[in-house]
BAPA-123983 format. One record per residue: residue in one letter; x, y, z of N, C-alpha, C, O in turn. Coordinates in steps of 0.001 Angstrom, whole numbers, plus 500000, padded with zeros to 6 digits. Example, Ala and Ser with C-alpha at 12.3 -4.5 7.8 and 13.67 -1.06 7.14 Angstrom:
residues 2
A513190494310507800512300495500507800513200496700507800514236496681508465/S512850497750507080513670498940507140512900500030507870513409501138508039/
This chain:
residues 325
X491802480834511568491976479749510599493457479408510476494365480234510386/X493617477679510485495154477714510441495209477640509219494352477573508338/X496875477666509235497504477942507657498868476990507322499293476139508103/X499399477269506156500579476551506079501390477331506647502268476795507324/X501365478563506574502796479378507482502696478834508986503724478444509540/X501575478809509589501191478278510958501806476911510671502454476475511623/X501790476627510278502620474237510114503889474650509978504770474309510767/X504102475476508892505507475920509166506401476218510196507479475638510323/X506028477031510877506362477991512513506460476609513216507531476081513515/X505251476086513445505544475055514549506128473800514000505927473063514965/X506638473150513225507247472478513048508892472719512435509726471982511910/X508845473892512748510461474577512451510852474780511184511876475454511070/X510151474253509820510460474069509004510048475542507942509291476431508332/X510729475537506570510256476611505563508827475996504804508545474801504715/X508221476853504418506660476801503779506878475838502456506039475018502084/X508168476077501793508428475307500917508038473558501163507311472851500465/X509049473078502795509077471940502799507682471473503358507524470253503334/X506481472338503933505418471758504048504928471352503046504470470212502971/X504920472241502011504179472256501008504853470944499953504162470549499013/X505755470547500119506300468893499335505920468071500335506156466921499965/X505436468084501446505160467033502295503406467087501834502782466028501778/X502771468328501544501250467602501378501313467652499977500197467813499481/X502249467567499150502083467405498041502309465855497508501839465195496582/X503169465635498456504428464488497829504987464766496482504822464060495487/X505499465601496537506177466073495639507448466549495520507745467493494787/X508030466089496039509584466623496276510652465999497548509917465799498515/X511858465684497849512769464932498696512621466005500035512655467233500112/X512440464906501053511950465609502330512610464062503330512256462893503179/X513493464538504176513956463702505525512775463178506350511972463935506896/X512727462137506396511871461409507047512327462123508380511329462800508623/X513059462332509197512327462808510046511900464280510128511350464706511143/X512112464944509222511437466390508744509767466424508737508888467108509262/X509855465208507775508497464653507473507552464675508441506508465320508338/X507964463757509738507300463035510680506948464882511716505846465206512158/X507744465404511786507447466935512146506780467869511939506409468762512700/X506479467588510203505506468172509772504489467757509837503614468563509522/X504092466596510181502838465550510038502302465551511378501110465391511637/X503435465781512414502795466366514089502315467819514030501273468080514633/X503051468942513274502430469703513119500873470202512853500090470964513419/X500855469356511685498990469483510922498213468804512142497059469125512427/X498828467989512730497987466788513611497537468344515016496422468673515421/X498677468835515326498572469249516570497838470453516673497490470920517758/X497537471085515333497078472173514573496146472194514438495430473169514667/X495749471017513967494608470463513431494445471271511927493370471770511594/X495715471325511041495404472085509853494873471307508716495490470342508265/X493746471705508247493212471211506534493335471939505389492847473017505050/X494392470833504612495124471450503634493798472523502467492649472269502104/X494328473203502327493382474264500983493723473780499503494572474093498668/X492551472770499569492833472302497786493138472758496752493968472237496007/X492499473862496504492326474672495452494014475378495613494515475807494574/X494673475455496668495851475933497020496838475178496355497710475601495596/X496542473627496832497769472879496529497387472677494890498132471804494442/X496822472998494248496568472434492972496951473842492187496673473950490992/X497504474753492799497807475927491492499100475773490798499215476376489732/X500299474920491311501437474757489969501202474090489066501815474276488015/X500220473073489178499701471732488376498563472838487075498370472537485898/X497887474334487953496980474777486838497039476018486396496004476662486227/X498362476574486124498597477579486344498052478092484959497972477433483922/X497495480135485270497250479908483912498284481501483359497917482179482399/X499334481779484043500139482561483982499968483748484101500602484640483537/X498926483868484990498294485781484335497610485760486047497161484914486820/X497886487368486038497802487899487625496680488699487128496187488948486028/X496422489066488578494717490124488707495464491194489381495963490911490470/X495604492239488966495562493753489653494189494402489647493433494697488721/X494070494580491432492775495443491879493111496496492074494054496598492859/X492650497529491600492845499187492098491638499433492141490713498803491628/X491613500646492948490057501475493338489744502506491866488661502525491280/X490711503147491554490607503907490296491943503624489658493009503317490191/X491537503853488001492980503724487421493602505761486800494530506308486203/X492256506117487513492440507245487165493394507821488502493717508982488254/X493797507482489489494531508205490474496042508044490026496371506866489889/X496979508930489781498476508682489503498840507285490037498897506179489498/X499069507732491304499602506247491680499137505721491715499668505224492709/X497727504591491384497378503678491264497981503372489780498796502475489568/X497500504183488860498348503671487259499585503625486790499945503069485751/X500350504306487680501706504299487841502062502837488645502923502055488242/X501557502707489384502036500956490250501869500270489134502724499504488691/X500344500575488397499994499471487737501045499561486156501051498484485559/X501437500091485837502512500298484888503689499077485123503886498083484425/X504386499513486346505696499066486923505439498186487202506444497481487110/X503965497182487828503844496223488128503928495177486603504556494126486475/X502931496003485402502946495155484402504140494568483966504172493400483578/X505185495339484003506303495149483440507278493962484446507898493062483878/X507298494095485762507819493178486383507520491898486244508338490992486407/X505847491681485810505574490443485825505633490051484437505642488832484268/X505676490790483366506026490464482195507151489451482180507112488305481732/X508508490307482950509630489635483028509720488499483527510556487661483189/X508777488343484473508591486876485176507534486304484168506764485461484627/X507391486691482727506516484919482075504695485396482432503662484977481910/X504866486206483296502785486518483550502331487628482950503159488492482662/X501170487800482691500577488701482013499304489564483192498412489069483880/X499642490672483047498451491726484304497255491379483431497202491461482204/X496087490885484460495006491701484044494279492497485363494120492154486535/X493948493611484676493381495216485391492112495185485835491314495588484989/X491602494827486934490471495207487586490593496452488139491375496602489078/X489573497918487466489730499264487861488244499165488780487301499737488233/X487973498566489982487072498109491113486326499324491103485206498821491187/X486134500473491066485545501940492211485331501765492951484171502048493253/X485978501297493716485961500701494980484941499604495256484811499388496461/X484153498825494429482904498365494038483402496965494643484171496321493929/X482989496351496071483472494673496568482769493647496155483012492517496578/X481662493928495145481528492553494335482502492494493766483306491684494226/X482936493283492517484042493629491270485052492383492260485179491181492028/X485623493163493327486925492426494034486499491223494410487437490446494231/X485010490322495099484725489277495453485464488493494319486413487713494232/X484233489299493208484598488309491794486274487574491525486525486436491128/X487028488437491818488658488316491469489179487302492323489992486415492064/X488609487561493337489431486503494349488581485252494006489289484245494025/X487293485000493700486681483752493139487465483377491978487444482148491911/X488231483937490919488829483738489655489803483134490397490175482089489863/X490486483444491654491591482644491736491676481237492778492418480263492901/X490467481770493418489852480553493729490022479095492822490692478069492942/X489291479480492114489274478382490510489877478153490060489719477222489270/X491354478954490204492541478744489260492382479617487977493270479588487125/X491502480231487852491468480702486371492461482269486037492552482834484947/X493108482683487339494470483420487488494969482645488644494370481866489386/X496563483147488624497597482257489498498380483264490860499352482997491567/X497362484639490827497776485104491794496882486414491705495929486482490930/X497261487471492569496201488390492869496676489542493336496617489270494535/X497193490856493286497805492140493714496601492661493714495756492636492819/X496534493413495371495281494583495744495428495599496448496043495518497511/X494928496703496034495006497758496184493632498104496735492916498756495975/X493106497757498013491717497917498053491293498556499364492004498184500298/X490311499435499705489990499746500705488310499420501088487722500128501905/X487959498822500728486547498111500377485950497341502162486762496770502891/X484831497464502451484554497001503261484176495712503317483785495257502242/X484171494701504595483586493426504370484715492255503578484598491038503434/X485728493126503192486564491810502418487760491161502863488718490896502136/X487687490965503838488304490421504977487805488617505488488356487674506056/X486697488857504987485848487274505115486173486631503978486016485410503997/X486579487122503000487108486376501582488571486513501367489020486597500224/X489285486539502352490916486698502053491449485630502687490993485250503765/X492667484917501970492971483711503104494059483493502670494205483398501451/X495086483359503502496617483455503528497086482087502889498274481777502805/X496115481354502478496681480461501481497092480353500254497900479716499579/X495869481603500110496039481767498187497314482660498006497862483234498948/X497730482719496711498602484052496057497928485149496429497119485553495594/X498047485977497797497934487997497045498849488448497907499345487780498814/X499092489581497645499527490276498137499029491594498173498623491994497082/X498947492360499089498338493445499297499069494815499160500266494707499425/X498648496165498793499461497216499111498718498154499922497614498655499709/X499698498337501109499244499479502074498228499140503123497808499903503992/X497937498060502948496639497616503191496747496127503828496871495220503005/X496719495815505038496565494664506003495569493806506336494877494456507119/X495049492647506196494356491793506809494016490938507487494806490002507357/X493035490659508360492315490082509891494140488658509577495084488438510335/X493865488158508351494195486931507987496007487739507207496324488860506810/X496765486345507343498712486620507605498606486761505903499119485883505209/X498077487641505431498383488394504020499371489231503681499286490358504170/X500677488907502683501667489346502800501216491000502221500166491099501586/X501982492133502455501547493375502524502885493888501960503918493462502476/X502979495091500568504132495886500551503602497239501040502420497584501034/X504892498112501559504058499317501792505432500410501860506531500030502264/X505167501775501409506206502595501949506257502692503508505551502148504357/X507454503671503636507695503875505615506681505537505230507122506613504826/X505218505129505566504196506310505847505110506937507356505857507893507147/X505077506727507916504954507062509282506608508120509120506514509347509155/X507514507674509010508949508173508467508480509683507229508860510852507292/X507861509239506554507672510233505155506510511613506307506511512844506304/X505826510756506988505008512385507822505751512647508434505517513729508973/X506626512229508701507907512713510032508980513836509069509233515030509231/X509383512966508167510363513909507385509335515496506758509795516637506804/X508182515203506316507018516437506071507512517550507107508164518587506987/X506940516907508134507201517753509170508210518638509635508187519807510021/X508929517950509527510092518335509556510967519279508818511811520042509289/X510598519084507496511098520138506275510422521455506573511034522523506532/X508820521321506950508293522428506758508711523255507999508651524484507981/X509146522535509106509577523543509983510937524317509924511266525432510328/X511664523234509218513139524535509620513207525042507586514225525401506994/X511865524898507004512103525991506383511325526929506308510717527407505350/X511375527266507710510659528601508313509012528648508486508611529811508458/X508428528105508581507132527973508764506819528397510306507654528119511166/X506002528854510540505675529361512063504301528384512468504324528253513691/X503696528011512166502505527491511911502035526123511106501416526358510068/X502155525293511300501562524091510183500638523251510266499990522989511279/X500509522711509047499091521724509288499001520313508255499524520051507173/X498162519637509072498053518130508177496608518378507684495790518965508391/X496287517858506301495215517926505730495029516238505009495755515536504305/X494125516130505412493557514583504455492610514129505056491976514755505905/X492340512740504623490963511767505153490993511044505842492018511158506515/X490450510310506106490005508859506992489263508072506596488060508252506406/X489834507159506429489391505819505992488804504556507157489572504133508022/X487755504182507069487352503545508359487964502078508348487846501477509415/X488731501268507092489795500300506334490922501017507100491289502185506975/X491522499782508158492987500008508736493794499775507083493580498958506188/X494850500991507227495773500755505414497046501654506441496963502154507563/X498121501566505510499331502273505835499182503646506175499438504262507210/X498694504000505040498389505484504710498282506493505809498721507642505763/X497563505856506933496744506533507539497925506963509151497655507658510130/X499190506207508814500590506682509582501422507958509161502310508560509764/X500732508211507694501865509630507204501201510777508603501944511553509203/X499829510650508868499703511843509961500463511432511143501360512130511616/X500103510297511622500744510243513113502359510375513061502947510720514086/X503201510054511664504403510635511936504529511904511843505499512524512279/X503517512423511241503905514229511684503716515047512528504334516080512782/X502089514208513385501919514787514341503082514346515737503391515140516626/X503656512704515619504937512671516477505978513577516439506636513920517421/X506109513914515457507588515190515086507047516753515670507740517287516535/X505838517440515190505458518261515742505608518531517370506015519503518006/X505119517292517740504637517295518978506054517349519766506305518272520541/X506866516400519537508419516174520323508856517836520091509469518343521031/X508598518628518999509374520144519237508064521308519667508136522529519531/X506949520561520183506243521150520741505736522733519512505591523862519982/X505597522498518355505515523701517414504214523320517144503767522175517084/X503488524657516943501966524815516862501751524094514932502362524163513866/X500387523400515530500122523186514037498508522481514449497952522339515538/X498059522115512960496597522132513127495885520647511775496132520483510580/X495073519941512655494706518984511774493676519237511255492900519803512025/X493038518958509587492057518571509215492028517009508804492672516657507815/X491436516261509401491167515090508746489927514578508434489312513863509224/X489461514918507222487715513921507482487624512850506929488451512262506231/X486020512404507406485991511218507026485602510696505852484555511243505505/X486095509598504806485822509307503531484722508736503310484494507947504227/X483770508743502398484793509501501142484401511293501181483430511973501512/X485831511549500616485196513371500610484926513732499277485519513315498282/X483502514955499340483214515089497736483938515887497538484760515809496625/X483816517146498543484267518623497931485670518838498809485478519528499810/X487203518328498607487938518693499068488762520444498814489632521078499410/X487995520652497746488218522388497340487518522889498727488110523294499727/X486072522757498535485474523132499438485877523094500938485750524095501643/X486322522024501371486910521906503002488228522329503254488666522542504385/X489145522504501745490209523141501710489965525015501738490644525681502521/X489205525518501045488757527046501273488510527497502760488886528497503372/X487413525933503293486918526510504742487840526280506138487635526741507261/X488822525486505711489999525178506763491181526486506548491968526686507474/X491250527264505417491802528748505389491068529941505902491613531035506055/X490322529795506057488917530728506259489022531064507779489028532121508410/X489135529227508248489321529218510046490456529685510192490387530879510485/X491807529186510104492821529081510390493886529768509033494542529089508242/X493804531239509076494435532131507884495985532160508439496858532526507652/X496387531734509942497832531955510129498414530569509774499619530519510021/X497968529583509333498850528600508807499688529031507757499068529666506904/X501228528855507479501945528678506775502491527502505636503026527701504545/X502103526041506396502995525363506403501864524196506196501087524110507147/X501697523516505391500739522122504827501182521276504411501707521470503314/X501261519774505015501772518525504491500028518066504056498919517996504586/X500523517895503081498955517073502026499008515192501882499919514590501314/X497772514518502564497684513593502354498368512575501603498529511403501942/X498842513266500310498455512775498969499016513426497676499348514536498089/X499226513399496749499982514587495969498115515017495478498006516188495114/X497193514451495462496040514825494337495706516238495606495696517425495277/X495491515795496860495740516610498135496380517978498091495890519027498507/X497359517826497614498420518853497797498042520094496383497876521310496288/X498044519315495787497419520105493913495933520707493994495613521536493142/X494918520287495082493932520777495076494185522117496022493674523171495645/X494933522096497195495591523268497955496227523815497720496286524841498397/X497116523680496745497992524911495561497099525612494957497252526830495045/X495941525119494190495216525740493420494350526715494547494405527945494526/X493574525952495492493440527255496330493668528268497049493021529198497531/X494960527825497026495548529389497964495835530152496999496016531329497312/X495954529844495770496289530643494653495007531356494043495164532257493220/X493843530989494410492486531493493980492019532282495204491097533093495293/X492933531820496177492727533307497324494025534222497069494206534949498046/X494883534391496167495614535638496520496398535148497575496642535886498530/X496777534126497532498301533280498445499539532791497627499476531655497157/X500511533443497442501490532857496755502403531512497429503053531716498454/X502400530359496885503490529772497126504789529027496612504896528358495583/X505451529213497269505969528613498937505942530467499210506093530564500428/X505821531890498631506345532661499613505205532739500939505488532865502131/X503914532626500353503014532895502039502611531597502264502411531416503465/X502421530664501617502306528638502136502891527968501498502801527982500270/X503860526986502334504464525741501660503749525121501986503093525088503027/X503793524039500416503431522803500740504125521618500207504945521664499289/X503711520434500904504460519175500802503191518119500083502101518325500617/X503167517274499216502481516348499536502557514818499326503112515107500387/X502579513587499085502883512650499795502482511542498534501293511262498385/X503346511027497783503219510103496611504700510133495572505509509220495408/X504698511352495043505811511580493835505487511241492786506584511230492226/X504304510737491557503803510319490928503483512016490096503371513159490539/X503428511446488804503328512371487758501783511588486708501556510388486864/X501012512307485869499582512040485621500461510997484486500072509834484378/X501628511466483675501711510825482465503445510767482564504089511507483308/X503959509889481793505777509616482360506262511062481154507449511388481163/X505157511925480071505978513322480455505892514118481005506508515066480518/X505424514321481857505396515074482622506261514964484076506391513978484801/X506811516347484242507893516231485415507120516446486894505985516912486997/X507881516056487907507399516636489111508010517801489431509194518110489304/X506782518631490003507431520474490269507043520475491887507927520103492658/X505975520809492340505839520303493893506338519919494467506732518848494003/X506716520110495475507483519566496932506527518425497433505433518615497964/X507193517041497147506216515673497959507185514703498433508391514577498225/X506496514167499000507353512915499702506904511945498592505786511561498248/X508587511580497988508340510559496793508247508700497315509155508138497927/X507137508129496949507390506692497248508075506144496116507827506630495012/X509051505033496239509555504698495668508548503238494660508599502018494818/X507852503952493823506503503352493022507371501965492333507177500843492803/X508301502181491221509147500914490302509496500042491480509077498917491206/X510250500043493035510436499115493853509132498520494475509055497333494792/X507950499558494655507134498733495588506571497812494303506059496804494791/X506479497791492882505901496730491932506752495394491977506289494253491965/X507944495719492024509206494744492006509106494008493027509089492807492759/X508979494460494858509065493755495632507197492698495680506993491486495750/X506422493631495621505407492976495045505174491855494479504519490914494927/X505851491969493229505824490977492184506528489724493201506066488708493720/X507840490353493184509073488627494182507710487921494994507173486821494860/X507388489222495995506726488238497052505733487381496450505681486209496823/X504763487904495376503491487051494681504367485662494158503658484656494160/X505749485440493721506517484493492996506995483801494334507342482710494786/X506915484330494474507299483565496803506192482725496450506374481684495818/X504917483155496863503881482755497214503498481446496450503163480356496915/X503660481910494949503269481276493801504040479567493735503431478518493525/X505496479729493980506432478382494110506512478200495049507574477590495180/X505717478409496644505838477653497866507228478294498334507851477440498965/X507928479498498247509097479800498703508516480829500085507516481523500268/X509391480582500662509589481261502355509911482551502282511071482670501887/X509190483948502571509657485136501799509148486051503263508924485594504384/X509076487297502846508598488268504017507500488591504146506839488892503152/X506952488630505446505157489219505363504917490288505342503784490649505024/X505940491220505686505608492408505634506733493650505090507505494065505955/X506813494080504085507317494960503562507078496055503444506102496488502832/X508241496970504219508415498509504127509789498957503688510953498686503983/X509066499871502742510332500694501539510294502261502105509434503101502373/X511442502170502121511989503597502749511620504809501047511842504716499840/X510714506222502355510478507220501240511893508477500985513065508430501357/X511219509404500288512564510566500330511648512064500100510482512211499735/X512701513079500475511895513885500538512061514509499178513168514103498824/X511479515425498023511552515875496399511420517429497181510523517686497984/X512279518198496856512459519287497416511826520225495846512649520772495112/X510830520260495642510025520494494298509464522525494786509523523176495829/X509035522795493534508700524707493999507605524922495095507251526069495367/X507156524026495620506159524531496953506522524490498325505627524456499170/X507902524487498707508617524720499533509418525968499566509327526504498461/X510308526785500531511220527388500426512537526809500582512683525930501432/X513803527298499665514737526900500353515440527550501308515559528749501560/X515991526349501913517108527005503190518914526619503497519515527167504421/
């Protein structure tokens, strides 16, 4: 399906100045004009009504989709996000989906209609790829679609690399990746392949569990992946919820750590803002990915020319489930 970024590209111009040419709405060089008008022609693009009519109906208020609001970082984004768009004049409203793709159909029909002026998703839902279209306001996190949907995301792939990496030169003989699979292409699913790239380049033994989602009993597959494999030392966790369920079990087997397993796991998010982080995780930088979020949805929202794809550099939280060195 073409788009306005597609009229854009080929007629050389920013998304802005297409978008005053099918508006008539704004000072545009006749021969700018005539460029853009070969464009749609050569394209064959048909403008998205409901698109061009959202500054004229705006109703100031965004849709945040999350799968749960019970996961840290999902309520933590959704925190930092409220507040960014506060500052920009909009008001969040919270769709907590369970992963449920009517719930999300519904949202993107609300903006369909105009009855919100933009759309942040957090979704791993099947099938919703036929209802996404690079015309409207969203923006996505972690999470990519068939269709040129702008996307924020941490550097996954960098943060399993740095995992890796910590756990080896602080002495680990042995390590391992633990998490899921999601059959939804999302970012996420690069924190392994950067660890298994780092492993692999120093050729050091280590061992994957990954299953497939959704998982009920991750206690359970966490007990039986120690059971197999008792010489692991060394665990980078999916996830921080990941990492907290494998603290608790090596500790219900009579494993102390970091002295007989470190672990790492992969978020930096705390349940409530008192509570501190103690664990060793790879922190995403949660207050920037709401911020860059927000800009790009205000890109989207005033026809401004912005980035499609955003990656925020992670860090490593050298927290008590590591050793130091």
């Amino acid at each position: 399906m073409v788009n306005m970024k597609d009229v854009a590209r080929e007629a050389g111009v920013g998304l802005g100045t297409v978008s005053r040419v099918l508006n008539k709405n704004g000072p545009v060089k006749e021969a700018t004009r005539l460029k853009v008008e070969r464009a749609i022609e050569t394209l064959k693009y048909k403008p998205n009504e409901v698109a061009r009519n959202f500054k004229m109906q705006q109703s100031q208020s965004v849709a945040l989709i999350v799968p749960t609001i019970w996961h840290p970082f999902f309520s933590n984004f959704a925190y930092h996000l409220e507040k960014k768009l506060s500052e920009n004049g909009y008001k969040m409203i919270l769709c907590n989906s369970q992963s449920d793709v009517d719930k999300e159909i519904n949202y993107i029909s609300m903006l369909e209609k105009n009855k919100i002026d933009g759309l942040v998703a957090i979704t791993y839902s099947y099938d919703l790829d036929q209802y996404i279209s690079s015309d409207l306001p969203i923006v996505s996190i972690d999470r990519h679609f068939t269709e040129d949907v702008v996307y924020v995301t941490s550097d996954n792939e960098s943060g399993g690399r740095i995992a890796a990496d910590e756990l080896m030169k602080r002495g680990c003989k042995e390590i391992a990746f633990l998490g899921s699979l999601s059959s939804i292409k999302n970012e996420s699913m690069r924190r392994r392949q950067g660890f298994e790239n780092e492993v692999k380049k120093h050729n050091f033994p280590h061992r994957i569990l990954e299953l497939e989602e959704p998982v009920h009993d991750i206690a359970g597959s966490v007990r039986q992946f120690f059971e197999e494999y008792p010489e692991v030392d060394g665990v980078f966790a999916m996830n921080d919820k990941w990492a907290r369920i494998i603290i608790e079990e090596l500790k219900a087997k009579g494993k102390k750590v970091p002295e007989d397993v470190q672990v790492i796991g992969y978020d930096g998010v705390t349940p409530s803002k008192e509570e501190e982080l103690t664990f060793s995780t790879i922190k995403q930088p949660v207050p920037l990915m709401a911020e860059k979020a927000t800009q790009a949805l205000m890109q989207i929202i005033q026809d401004e020319p912005g980035e499609e794809k955003i990656i925020l550099p992670v860090e490593f939280f050298a927290g008590n489930s590591t050793k130091k060195y």
